[in-house]
Biopython code that builds the backbone (N, CA, C, O; Angstrom):
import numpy as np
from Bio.PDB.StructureBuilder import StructureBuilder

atoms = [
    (1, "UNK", "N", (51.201, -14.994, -21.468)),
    (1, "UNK", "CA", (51.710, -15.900, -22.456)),
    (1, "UNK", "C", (52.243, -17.144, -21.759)),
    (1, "UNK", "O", (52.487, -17.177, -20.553)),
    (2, "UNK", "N", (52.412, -18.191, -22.615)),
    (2, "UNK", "CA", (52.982, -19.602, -21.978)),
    (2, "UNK", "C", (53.573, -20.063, -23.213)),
    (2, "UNK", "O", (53.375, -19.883, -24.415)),
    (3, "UNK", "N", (54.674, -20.975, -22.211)),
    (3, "UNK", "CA", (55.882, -21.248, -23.430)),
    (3, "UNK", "C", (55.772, -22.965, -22.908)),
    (3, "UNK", "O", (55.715, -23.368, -21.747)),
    (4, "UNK", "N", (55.767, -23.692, -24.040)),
    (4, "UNK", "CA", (55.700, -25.255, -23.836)),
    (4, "UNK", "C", (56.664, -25.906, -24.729)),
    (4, "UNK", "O", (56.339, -25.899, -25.917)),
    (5, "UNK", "N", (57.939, -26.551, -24.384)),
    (5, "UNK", "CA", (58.555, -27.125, -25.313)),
    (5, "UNK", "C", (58.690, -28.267, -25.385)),
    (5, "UNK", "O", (58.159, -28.945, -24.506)),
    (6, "UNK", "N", (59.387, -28.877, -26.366)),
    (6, "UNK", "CA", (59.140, -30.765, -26.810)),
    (6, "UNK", "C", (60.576, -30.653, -27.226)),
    (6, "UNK", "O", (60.994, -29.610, -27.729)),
    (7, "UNK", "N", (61.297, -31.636, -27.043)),
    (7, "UNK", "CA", (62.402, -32.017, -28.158)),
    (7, "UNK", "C", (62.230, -33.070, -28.991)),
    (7, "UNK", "O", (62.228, -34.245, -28.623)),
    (8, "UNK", "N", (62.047, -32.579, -30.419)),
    (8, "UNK", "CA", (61.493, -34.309, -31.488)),
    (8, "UNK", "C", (63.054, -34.331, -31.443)),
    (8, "UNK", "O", (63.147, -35.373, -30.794)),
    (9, "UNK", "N", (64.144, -34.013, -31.620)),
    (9, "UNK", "CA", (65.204, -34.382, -31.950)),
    (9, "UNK", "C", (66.098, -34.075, -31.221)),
    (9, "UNK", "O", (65.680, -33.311, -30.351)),
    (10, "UNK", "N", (67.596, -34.381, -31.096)),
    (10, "UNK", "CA", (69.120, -33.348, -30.172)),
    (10, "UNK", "C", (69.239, -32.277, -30.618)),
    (10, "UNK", "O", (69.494, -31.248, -29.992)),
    (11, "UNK", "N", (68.987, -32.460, -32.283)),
    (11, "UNK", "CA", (69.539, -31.138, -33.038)),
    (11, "UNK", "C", (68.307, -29.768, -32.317)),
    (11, "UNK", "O", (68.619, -28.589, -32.482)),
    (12, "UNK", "N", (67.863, -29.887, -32.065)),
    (12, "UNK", "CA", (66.729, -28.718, -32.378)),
    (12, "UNK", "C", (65.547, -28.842, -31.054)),
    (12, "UNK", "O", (65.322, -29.936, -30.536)),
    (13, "UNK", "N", (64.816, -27.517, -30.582)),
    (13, "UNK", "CA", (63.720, -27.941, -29.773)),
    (13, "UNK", "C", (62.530, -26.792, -30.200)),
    (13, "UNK", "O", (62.631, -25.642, -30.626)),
    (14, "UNK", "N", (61.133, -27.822, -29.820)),
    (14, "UNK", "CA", (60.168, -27.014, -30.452)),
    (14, "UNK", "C", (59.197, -26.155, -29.183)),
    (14, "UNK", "O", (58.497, -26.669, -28.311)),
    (15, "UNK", "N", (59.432, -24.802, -29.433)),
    (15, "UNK", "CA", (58.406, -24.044, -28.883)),
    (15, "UNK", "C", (57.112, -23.735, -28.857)),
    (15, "UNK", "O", (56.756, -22.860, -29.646)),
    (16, "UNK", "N", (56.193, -24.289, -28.062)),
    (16, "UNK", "CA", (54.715, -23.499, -28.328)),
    (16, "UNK", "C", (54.576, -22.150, -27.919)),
    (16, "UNK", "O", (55.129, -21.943, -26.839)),
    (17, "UNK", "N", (54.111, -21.321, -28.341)),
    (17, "UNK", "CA", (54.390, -20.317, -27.566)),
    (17, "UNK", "C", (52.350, -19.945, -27.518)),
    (17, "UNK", "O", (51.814, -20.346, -28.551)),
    (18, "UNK", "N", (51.597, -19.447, -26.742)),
    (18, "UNK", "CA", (50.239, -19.317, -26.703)),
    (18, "UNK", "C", (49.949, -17.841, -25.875)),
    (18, "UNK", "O", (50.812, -17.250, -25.226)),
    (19, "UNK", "N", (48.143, -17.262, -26.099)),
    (19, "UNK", "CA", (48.508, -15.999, -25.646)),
    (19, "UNK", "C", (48.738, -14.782, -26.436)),
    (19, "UNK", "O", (48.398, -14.674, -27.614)),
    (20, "UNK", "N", (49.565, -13.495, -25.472)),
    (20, "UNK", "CA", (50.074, -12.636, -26.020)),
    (20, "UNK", "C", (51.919, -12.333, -25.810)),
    (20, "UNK", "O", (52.592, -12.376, -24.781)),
    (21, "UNK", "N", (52.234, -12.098, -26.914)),
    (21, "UNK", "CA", (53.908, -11.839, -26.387)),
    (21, "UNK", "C", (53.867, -10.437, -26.390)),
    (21, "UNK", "O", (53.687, -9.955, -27.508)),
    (22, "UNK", "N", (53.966, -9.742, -25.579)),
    (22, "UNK", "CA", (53.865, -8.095, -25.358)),
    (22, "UNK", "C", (55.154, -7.820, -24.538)),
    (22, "UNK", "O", (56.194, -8.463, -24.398)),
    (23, "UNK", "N", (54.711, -6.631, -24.044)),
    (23, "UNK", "CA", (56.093, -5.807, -23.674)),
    (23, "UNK", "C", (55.892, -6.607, -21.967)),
    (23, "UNK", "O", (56.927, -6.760, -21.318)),
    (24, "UNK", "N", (54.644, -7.039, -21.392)),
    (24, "UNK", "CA", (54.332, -7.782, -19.750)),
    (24, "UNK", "C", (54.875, -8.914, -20.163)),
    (24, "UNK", "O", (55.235, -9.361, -19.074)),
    (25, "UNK", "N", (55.382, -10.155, -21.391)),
    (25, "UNK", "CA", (55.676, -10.775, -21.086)),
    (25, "UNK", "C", (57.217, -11.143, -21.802)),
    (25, "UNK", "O", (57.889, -12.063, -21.334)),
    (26, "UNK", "N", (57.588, -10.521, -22.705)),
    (26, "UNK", "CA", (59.102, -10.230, -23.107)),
    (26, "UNK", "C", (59.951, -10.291, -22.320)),
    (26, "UNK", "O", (60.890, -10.998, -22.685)),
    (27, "UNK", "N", (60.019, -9.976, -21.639)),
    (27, "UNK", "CA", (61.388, -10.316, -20.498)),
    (27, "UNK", "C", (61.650, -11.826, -20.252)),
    (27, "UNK", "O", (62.763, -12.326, -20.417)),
    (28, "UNK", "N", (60.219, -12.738, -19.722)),
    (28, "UNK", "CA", (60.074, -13.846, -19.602)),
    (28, "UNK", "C", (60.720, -14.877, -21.020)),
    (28, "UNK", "O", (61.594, -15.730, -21.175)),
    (29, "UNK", "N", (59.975, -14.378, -21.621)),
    (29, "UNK", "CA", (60.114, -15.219, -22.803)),
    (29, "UNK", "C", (61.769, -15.101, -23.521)),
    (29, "UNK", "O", (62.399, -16.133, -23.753)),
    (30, "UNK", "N", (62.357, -13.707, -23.828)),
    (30, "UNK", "CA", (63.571, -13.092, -23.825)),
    (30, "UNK", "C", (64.798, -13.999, -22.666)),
    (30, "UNK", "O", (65.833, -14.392, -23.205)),
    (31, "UNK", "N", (64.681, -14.178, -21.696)),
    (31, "UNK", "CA", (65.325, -15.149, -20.839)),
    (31, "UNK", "C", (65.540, -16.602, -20.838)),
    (31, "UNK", "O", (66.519, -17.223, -20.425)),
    (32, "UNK", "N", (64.391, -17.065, -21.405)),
    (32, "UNK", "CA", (64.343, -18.325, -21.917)),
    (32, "UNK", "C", (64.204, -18.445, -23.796)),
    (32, "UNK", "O", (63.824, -19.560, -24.153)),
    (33, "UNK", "N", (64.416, -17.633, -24.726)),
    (33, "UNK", "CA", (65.182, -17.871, -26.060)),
    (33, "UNK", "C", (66.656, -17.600, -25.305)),
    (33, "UNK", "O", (67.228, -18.557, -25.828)),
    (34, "UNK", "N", (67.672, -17.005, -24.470)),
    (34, "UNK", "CA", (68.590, -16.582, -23.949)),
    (34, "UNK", "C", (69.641, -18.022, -23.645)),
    (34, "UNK", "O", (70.772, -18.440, -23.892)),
    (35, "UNK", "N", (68.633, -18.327, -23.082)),
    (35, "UNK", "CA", (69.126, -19.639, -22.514)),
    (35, "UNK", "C", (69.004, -21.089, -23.225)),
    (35, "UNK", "O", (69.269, -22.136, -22.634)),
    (36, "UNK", "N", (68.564, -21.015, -24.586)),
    (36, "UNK", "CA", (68.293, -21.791, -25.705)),
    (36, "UNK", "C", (69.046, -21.392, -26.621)),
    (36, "UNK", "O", (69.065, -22.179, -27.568)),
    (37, "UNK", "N", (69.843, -20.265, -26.776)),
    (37, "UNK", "CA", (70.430, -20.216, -28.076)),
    (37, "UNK", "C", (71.820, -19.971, -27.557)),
    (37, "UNK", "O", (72.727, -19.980, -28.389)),
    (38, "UNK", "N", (72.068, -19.784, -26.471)),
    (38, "UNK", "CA", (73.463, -20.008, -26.169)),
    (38, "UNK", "C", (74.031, -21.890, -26.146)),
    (38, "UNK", "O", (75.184, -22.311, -26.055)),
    (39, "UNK", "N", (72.851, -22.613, -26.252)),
    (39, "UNK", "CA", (73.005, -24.145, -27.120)),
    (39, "UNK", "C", (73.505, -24.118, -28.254)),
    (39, "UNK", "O", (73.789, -23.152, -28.963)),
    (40, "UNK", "N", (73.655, -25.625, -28.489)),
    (40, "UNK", "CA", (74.077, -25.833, -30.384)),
    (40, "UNK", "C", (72.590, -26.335, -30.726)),
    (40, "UNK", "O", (72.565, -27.362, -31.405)),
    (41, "UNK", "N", (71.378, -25.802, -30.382)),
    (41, "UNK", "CA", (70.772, -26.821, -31.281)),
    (41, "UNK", "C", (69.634, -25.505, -31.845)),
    (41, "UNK", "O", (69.523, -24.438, -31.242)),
    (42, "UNK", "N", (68.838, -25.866, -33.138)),
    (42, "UNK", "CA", (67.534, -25.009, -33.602)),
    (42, "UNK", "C", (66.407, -24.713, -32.579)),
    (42, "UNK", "O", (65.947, -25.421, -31.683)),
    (43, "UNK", "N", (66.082, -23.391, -32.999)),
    (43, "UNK", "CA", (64.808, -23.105, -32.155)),
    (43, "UNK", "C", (63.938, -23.020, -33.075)),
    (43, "UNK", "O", (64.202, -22.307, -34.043)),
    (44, "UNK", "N", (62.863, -23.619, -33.022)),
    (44, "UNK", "CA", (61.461, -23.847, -33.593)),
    (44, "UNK", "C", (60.295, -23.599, -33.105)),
    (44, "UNK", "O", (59.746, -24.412, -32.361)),
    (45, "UNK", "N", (59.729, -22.433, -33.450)),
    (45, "UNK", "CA", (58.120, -21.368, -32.880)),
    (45, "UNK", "C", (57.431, -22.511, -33.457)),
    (45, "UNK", "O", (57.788, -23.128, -34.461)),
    (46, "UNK", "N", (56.433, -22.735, -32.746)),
    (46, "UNK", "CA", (55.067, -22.870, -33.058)),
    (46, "UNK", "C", (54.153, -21.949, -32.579)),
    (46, "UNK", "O", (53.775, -21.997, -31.408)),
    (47, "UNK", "N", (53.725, -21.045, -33.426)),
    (47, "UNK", "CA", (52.636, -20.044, -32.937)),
    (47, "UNK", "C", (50.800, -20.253, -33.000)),
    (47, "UNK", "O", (49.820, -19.637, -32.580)),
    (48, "UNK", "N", (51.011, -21.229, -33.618)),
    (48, "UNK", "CA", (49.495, -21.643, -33.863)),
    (48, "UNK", "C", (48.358, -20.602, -32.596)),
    (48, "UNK", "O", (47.281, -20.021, -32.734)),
    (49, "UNK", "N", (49.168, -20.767, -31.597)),
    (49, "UNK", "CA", (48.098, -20.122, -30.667)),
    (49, "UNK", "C", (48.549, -18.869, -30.085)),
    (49, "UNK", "O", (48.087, -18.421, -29.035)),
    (50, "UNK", "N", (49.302, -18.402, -30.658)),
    (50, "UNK", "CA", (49.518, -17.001, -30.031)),
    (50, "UNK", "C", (48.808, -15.876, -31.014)),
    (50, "UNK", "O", (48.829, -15.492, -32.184)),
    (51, "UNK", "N", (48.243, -15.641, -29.903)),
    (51, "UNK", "CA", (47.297, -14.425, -30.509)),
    (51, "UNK", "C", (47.604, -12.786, -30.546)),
    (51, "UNK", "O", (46.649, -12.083, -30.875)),
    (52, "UNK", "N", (48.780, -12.172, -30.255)),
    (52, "UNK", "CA", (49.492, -11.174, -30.002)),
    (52, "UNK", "C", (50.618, -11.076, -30.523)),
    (52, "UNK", "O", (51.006, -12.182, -30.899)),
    (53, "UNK", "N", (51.576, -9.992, -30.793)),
    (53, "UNK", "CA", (52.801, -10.275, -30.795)),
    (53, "UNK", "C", (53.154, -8.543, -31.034)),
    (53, "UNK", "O", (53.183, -8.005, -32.141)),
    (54, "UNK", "N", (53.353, -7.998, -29.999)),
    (54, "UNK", "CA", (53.850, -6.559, -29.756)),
    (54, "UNK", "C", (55.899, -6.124, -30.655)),
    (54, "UNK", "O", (56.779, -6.847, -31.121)),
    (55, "UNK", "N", (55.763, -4.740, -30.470)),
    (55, "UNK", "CA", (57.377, -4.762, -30.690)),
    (55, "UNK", "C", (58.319, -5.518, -29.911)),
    (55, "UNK", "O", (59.424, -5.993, -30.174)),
    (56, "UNK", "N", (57.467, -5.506, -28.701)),
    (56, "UNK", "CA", (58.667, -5.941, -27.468)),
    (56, "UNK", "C", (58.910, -7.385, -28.107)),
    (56, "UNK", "O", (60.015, -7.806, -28.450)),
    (57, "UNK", "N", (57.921, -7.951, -28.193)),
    (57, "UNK", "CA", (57.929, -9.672, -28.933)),
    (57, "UNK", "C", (58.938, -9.681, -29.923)),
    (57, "UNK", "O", (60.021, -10.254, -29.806)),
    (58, "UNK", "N", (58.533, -8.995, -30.954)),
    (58, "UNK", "CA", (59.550, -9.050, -32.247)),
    (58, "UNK", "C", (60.936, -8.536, -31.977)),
    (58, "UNK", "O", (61.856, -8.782, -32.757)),
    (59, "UNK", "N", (61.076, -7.930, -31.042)),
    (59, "UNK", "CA", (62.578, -7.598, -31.314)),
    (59, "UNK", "C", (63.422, -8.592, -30.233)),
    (59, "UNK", "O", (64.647, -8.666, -30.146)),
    (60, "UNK", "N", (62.193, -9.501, -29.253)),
    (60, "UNK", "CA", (63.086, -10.556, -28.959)),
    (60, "UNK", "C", (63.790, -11.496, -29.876)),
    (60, "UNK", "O", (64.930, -11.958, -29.925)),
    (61, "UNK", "N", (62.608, -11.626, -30.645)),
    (61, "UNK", "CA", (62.701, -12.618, -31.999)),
    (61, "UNK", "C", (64.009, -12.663, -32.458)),
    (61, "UNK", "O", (64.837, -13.572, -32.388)),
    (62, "UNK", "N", (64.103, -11.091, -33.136)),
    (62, "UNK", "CA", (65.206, -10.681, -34.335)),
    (62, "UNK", "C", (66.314, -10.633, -32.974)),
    (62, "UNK", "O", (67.366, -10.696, -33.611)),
    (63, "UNK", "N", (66.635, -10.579, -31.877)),
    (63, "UNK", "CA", (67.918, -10.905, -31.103)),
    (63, "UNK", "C", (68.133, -12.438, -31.417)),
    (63, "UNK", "O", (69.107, -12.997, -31.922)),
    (64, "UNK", "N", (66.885, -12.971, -30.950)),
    (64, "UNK", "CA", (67.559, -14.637, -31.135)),
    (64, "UNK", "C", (67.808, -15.481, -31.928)),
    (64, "UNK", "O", (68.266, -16.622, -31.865)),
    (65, "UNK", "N", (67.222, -14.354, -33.266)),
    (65, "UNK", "CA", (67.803, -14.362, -34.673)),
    (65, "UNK", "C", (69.298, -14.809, -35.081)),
    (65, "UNK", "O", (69.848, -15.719, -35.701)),
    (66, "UNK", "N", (69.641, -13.607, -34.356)),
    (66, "UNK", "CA", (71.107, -13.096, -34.941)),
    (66, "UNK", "C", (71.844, -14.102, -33.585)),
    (66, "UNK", "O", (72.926, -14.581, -33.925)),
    (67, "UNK", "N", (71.434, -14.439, -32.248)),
    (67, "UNK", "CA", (72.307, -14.871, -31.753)),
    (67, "UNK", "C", (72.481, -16.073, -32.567)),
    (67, "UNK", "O", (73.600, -16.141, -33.073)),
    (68, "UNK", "N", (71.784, -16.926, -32.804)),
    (68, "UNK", "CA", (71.916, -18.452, -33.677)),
    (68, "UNK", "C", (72.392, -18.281, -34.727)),
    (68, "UNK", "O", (73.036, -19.189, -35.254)),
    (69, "UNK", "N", (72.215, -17.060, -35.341)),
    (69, "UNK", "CA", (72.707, -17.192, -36.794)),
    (69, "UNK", "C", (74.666, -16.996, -36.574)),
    (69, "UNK", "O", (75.328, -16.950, -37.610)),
    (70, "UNK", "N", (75.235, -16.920, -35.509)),
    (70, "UNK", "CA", (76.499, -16.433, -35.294)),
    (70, "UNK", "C", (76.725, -18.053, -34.754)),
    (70, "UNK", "O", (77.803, -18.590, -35.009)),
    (71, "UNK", "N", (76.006, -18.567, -34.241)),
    (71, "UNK", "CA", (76.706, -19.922, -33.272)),
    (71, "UNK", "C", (76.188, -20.692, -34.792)),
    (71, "UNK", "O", (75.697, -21.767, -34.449)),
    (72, "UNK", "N", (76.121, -20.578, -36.094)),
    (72, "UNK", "CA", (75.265, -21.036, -37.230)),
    (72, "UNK", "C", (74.284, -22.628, -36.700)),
    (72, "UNK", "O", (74.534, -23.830, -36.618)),
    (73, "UNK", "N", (72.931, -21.595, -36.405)),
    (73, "UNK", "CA", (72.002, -22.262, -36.009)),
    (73, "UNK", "C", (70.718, -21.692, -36.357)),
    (73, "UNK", "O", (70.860, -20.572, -36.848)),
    (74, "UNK", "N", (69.867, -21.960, -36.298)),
    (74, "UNK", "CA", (68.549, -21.330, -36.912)),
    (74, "UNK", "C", (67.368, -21.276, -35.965)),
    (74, "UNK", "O", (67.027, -22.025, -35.049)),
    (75, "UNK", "N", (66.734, -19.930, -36.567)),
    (75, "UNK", "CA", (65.235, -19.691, -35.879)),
    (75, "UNK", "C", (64.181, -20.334, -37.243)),
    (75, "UNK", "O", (64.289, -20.507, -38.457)),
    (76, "UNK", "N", (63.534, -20.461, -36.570)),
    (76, "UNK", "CA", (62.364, -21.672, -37.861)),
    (76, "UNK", "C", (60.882, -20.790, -37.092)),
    (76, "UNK", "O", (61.049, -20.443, -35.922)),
    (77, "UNK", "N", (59.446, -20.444, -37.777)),
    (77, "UNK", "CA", (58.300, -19.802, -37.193)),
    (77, "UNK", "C", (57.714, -20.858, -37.986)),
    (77, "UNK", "O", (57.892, -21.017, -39.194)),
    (78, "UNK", "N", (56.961, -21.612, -37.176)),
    (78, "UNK", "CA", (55.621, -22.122, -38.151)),
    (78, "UNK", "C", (54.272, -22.010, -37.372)),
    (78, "UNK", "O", (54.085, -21.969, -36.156)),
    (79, "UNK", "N", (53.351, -21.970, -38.444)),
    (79, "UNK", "CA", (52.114, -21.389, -37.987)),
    (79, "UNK", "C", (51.605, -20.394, -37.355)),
    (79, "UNK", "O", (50.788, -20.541, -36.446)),
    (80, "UNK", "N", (52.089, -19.112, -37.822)),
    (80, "UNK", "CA", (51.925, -17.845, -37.577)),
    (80, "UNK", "C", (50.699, -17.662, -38.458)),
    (80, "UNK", "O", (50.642, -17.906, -39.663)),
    (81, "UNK", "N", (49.777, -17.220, -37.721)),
    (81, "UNK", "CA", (48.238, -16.630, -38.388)),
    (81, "UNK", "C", (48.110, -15.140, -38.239)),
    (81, "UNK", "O", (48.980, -14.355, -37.861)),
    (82, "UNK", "N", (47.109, -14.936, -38.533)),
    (82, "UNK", "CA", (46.349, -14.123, -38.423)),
    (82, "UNK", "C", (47.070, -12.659, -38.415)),
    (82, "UNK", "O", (47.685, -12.126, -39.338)),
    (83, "UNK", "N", (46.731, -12.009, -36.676)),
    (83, "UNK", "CA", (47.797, -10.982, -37.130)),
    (83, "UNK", "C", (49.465, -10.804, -36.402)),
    (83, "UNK", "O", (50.198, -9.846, -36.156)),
    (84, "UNK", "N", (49.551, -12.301, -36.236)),
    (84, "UNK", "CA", (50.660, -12.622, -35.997)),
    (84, "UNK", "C", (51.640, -12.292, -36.738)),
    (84, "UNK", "O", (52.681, -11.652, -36.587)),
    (85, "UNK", "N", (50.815, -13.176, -38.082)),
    (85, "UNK", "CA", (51.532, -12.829, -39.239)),
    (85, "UNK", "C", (51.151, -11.718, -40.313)),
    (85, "UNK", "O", (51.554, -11.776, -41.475)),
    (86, "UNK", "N", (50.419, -10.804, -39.870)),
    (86, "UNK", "CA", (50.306, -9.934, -40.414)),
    (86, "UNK", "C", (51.241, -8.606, -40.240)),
    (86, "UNK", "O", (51.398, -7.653, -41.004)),
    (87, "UNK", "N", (52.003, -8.988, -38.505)),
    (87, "UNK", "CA", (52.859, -8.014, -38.262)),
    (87, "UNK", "C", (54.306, -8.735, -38.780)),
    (87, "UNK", "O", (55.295, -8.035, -38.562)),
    (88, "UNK", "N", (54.494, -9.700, -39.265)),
    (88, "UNK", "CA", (55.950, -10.405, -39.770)),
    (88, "UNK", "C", (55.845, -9.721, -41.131)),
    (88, "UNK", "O", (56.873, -9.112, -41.429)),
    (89, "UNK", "N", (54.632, -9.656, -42.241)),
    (89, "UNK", "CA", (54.461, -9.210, -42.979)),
    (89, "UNK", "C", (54.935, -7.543, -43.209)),
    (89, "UNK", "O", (55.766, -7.188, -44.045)),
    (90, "UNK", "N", (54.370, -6.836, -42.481)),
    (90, "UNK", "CA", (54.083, -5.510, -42.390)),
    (90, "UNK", "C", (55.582, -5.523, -42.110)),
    (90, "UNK", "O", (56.069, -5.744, -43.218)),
    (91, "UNK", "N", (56.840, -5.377, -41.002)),
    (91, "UNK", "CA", (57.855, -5.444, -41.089)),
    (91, "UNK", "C", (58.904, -6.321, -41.713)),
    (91, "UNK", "O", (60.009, -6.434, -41.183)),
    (92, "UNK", "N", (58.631, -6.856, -42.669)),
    (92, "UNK", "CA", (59.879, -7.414, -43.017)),
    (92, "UNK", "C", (60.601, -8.747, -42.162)),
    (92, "UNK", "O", (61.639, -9.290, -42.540)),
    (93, "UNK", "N", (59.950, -9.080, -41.139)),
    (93, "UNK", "CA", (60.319, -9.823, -40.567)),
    (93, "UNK", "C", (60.470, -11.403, -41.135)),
    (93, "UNK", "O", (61.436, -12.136, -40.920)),
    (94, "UNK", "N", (59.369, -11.709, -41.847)),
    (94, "UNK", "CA", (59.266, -12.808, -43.014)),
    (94, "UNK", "C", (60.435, -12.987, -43.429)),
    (94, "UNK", "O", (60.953, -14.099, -43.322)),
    (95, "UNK", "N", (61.061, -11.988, -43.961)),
    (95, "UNK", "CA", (62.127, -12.202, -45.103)),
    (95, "UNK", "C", (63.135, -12.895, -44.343)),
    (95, "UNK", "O", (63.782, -13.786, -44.894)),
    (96, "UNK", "N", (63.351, -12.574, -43.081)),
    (96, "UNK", "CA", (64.853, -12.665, -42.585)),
    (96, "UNK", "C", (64.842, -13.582, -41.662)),
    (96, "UNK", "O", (65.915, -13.888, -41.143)),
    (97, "UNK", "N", (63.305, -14.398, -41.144)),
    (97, "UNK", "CA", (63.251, -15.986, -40.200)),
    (97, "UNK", "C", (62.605, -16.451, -41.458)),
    (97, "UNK", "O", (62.000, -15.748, -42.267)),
    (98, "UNK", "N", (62.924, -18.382, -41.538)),
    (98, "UNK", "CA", (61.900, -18.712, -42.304)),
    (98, "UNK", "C", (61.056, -18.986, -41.634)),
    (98, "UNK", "O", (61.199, -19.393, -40.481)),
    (99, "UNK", "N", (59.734, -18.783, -42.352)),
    (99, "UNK", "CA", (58.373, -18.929, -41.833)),
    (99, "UNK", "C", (58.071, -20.459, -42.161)),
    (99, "UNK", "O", (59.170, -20.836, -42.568)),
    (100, "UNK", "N", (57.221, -21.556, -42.219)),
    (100, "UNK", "CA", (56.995, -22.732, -42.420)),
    (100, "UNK", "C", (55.214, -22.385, -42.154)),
    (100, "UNK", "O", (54.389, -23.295, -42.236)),
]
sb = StructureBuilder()
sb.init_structure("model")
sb.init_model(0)
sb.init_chain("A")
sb.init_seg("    ")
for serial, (resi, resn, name, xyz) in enumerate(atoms, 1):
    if name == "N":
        sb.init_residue(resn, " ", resi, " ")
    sb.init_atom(name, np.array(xyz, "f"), 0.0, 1.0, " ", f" {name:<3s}", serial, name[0])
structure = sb.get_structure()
């Protein structure tokens, strides 16, 4: 997996994320949402190109969920396909990031 970010704004920075997020690359990725949400600003997925997304992935997610949602800051997913979003679907995960 590979992680590419942009800042359009202070408030907020946008993630590409491409690939697979599995349990080989969770740690990586887990270290760096870690070090982004102990900020004040939004984290913003762009998944357009990630083609994977294991448990290990999602339960980074739902940590960096809840860390932002305590510093009141937000996780944002846009462009989740296929069965990206077929596993946000299948768990419930939809409900509780907004998707875009």
């Amino acid at each position: 997996m590979t992680i590419r970010s942009e800042q359009p704004d202070k408030n907020s920075i946008l993630l590409f994320l491409s690939g697979r997020l599995d349990t080989a690359s969770s740690s990586e990725f887990e270290k760096k949402i870690n070090e982004l949400a102990d900020g004040t600003i939004d984290i913003i997925m762009d998944l357009k190109e990630l083609d994977y997304i294991s448990s290990s992935g999602l339960h980074v997610l739902i940590l960096a969920h809840k860390k932002l949602s305590v510093n009141n800051r937000k996780l944002a997913i846009k462009n989740a396909g296929g069965s990206v979003k077929e596993v946000f679907e299948m768990t419930g995960f939809n409900t509780i990031v907004t998707l875009e």
